[in-house]
N, C-alpha and C positions, 0 to 999 in steps of 0.2 A: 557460817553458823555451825558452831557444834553438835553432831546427832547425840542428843538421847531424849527421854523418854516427854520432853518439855519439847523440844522441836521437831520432834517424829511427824511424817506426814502422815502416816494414817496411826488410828488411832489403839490400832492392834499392838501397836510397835511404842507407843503411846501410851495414853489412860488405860489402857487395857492390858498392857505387856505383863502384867505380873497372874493373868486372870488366865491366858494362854500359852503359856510357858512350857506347857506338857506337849506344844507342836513346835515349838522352836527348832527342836535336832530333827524336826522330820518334814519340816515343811520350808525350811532355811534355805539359802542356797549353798550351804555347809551342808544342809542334810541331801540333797538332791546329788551333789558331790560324793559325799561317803556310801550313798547305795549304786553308783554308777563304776566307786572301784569297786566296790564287791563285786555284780554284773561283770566285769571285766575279769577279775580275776579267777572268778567261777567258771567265766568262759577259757580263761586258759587252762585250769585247774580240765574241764570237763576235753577238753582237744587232748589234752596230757593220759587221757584215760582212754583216750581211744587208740588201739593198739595198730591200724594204720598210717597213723599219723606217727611216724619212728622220729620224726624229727623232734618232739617236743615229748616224748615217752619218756618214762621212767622216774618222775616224779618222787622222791622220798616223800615219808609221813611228815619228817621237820622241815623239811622245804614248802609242803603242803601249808604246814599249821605258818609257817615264815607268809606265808604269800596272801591267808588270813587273815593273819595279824595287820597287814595292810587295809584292812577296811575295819576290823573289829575295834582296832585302835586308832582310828582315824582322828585326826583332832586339826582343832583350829588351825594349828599350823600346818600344815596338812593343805588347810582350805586353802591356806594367804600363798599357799608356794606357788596350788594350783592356778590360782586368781594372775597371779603373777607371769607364769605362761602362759595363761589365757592372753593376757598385753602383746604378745608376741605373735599368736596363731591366731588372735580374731574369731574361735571357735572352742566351743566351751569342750565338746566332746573330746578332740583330739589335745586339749590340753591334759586333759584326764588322761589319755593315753601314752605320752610323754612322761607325766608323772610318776608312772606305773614304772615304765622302759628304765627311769630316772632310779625307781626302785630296785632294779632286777640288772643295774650296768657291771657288769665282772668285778670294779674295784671295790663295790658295797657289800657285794652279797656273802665274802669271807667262806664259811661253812657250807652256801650253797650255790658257789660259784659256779656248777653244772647246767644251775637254770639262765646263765647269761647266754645260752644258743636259742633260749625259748623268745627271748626281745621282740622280736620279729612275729611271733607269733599272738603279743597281748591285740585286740579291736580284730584278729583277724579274720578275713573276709567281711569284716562286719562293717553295717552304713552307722552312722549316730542315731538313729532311730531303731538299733536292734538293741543297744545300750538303753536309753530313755525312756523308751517304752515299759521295758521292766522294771527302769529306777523310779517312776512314779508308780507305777503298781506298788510297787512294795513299798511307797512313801501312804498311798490310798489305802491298804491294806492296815500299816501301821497305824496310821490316825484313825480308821475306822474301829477297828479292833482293842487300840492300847487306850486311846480317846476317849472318841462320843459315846460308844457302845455300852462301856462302863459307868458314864454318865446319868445315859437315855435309863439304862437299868437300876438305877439309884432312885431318881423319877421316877419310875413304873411301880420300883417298891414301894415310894412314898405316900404316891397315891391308892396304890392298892389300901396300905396302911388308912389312908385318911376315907378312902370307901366302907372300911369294914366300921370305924369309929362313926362315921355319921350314915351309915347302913338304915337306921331308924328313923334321922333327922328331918320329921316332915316339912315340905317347901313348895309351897307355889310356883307353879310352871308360869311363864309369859310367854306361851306361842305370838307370832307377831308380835312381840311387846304387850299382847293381854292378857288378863287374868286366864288361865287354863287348870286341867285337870293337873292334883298335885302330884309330889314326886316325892323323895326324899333328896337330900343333899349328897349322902353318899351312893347312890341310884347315878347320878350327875355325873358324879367324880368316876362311876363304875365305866361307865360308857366311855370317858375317856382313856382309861387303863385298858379297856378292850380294842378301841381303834389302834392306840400305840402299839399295844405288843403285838398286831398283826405288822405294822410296817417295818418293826424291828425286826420278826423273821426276814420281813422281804430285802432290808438293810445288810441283814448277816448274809445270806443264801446270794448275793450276786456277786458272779465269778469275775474276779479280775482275770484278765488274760493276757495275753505276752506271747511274743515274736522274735524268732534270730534267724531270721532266713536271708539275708542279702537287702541290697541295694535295692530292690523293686518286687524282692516276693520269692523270689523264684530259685534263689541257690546259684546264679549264674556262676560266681567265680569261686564257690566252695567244688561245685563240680568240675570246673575246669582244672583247680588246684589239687585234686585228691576224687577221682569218679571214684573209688571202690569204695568211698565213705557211705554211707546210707542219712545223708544228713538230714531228712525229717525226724527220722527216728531220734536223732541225737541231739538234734534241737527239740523235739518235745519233751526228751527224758533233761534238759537242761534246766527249760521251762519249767518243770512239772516238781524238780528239785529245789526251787526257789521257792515252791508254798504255791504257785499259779496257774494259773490253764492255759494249756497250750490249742494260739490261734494259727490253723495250718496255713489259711489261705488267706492275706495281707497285698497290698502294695507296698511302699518305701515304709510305710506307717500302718503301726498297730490301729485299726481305726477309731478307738477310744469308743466303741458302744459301750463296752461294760463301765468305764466311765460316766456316762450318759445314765444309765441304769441303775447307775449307787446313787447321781446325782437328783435323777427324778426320785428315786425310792428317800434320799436324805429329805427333797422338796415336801413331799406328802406328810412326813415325819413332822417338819415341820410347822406347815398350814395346820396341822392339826391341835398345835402346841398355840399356834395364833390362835384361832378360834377358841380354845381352853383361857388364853390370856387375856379376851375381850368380855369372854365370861365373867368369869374371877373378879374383871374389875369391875364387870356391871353387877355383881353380888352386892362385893365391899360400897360401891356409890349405894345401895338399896340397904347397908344396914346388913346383909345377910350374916359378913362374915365381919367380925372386928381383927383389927390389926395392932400386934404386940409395936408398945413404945419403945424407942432405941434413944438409948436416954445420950444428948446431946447431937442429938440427928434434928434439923429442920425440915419442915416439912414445906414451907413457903418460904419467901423471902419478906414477905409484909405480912401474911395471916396466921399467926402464931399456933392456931387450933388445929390446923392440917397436919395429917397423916394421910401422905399420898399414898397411894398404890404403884409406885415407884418399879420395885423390880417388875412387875407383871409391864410397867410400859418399855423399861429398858429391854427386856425377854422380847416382848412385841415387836419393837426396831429392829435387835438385831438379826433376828428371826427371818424379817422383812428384808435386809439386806444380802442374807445370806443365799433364799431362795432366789435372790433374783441374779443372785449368782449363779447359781445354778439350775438356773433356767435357762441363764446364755452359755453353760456350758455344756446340757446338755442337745440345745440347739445347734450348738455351730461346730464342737468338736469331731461328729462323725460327719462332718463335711471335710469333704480335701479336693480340691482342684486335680483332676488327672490323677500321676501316680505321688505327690505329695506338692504342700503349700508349707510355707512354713507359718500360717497365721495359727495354728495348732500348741507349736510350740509359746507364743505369745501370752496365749490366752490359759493355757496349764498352769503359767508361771505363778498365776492368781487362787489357782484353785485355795490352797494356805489358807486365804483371805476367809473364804464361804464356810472353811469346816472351822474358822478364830470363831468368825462372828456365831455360828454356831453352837461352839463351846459356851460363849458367853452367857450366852441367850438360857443354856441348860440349868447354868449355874442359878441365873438370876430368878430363874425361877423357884430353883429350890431352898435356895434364901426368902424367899418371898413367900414359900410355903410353910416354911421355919416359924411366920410370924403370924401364920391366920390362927383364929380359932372360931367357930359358929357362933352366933349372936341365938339362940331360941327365941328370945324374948320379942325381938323384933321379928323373927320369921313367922312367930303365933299372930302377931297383932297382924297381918297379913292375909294370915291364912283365915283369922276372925274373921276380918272384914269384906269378906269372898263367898261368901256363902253360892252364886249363882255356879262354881264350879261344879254342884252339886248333880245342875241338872241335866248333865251328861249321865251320872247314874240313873237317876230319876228316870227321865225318857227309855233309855235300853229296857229297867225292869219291866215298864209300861208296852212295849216295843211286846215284850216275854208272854205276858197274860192277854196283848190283844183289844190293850186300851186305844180307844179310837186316836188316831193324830196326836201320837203321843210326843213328836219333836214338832210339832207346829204347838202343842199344847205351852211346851217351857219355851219355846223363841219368844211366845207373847208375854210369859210370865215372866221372863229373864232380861231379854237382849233389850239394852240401852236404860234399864229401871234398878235401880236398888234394891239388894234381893237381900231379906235379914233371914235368922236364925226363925221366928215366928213367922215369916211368910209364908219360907219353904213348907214347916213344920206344918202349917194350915191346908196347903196345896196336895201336900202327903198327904195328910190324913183325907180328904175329901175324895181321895181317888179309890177307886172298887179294885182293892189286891187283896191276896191272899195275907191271911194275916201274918203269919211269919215272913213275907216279903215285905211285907209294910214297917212292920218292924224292924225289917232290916237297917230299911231305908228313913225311919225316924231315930236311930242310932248313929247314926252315919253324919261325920261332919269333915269338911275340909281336910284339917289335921289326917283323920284315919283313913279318908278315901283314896289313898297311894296305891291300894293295887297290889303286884307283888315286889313293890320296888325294894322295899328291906330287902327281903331273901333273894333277889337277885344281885344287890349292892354287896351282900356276904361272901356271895357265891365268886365272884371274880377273882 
């Protein structure tokens, strides 16, 4: 059966392929390809500059930019050669290396036939894990950075946006699912916008890191090849040249903590966009918010009159998928049997997958918030019909002046009985306050009892 977008097994590749397209060169096995020659070449470029190393010295600028050009302009075909050697060597890394060598053999290089003594020098001293470890960094950096981050911050404005517009918009709390003290809408939406952009710092601020120290850590055959090299120093200055942090002390493998790290800080990101999207739709089922028609959109398959809450449950899924991705990746990738396993390499190959369904999840949200608008009308008839949220006021002032049993007073007047407008109104007046507290509190209904929720929903 022919691949494409109808017989894709997953559905990233699939119904979705047009939605995360913006990770395709960088989460592909095309893309993991083209940042593995850069890493390679950079590592030859960076041995080229160290001026004991006379065997591969003296590098021109256009031999430089020549050697570049080799990952900058990387393409397709590029990939299928490599793929192609891959068939032969059974090992994805040293096919890349080949490839390189393939690049740099005396009869291609014309103009900079001087670097065909350098051959010998691309992958060297180096294990497949001084290579891949930096090529998914900078594959994680990429997606993070050019990606989500621009996404998540599109989101954070909108809602900031939709905080300040319903800043005023008073709304009945349901702690436990019960009537509670009210809120406004945009107070709601405020707290959201606050939780996010705390995790979005935590999201930007964790350090990818990166390794080129040998086979097991330690420099064994950079040492034994060249002792007068100082090769920490010039592996971290190599590192450190790539955009990443250099991790000094490794086994065969980078141990992918900072991996781990983006992926719990992406999780948190997330749960918290779940929780906003279990809201959202329990608003829209209560009336809160109506939902713009999309004229020739079904909303059922047999009940003509629906208008689901659609993006918020798609958001929801893939949200859910995405963390549970990375939850096993940030459980089992700083695991490594001894000095390497190769189940590391496995389970990376997926990563793509957690930061697609992520993407998705962004977008459908903020389509989905494209279509809300606040219902008042329904949120008053609500807040009408509530009047016992009051007697949380009520009790404190009474609490203030010294009224006998003043939260045993409204339990009896409240809890489990139908509290109206003239009850309360009755129970005020009969209590011994001060008169301008009493007035307070015969002024005082539902609607206006928010507290400082406006001017804190402004304030975000």
């Amino acid at each position: 059966m022919p691949l494409s977008p109808l017989t894709a097994l997953s559905p990233l590749d699939g119904r979705y392929a047009a939605k995360v397209e913006a990770l395709r060169p960088i989460f592909s096995e095309a893309g993991l390809m083209r940042r593995r020659v850069l890493v390679e070449v950079r590592w030859l470029l960076a041995l080229a500059e160290e001026k004991s190393i006379a065997e591969v010295a003296g590098v021109s600028a256009s031999t430089r930019q020549y050697l570049l050009t080799l990952a900058d302009g990387f393409s397709l075909q590029d990939a299928e050669r490599i793929k192609a050697i891959e068939a032969t060597t059974n090992h994805d890394v040293k096919a890349v290396e080949y490839f390189i060598k393939d690049k740099i053999s005396k009869e291609k290089l014309g103009d900079h036939a001087g670097l065909a003594k350098a051959r010998e020098f691309v992958h060297f001293a180096c294990t497949s894990e001084d290579i891949n470890n930096l090529a998914y960094a900078l594959m994680l950096r990429d997606a993070r950075d050019d990606v989500l981050l621009p996404i998540l911050d599109k989101l954070i404005h909108t809602l900031r946006q939709m905080a300040h517009a319903l800043a005023g918009q008073s709304m009945l709390s349901r702690t436990h699912g019960q009537t509670a003290s009210p809120t406004t809408l945009g107070k709601e939406i405020a707290n959201v916008v606050a939780r996010l952009e705390r995790q979005r710092k935590q999201i930007a601020a964790v350090e990818l890191t990166g390794k080129i120290n040998g086979a097991v850590g330690n420099y064994n055959a950079h040492v034994v090849a060249y002792p007068e090299v100082d090769w920490p120093a010039l592996s971290r200055r190599f590192v450190e040249a790539l955009g990443l942090a250099w991790n000094a002390y490794t086994t065969q493998i980078e141990p992918h903590d900072c991996v781990a790290e983006l992926c719990d800080a992406l999780r948190r990101a997330n749960t918290i966009l779940i929780d906003f999207c279990r809201d959202v739709w329990g608003y829209v089922s209560l009336g809160y918010f109506k939902q713009a028609l999309k004229p020739g959109e079904v909303g059922s398959s047999t009940m003509p009159h629906k208008i689901n809450p659609i993006d918020f449950e798609n958001a929801e899924g893939n949200l859910g998928i995405a963390d549970a991705l990375f939850a096993h990746f940030a459980e089992k990738l700083p695991i490594s049997r001894w000095q390497r396993d190769l189940t590391d390499s496995t389970v990376l190959r997926a990563v793509g997958t957690a930061f697609g369904h992520s993407q998705i999840a962004l977008e459908s949200l903020l389509r989905g918030l494209a279509k809300l608008s606040a219902n008042p009308e329904r949120i008053a008839t609500d807040l009408d019909a509530s009047w016992e949220v009051l007697a949380e006021a009520v009790q404190t002032v009474m609490r203030r002046y010294g009224l006998p049993e003043p939260y045993e007073q409204l339990k009896a007047l409240t809890r489990g009985q139908g509290i109206t407008h003239e009850s309360m109104r009755a129970f005020i007046e009969g209590l011994a306050l001060p008169i301008d507290a009493k007035q307070r509190l015969l002024t005082l209904t539902p609607a206006t009892y928010t507290g400082m929720a406006a001017d804190l929903a402004g304030k975000i």
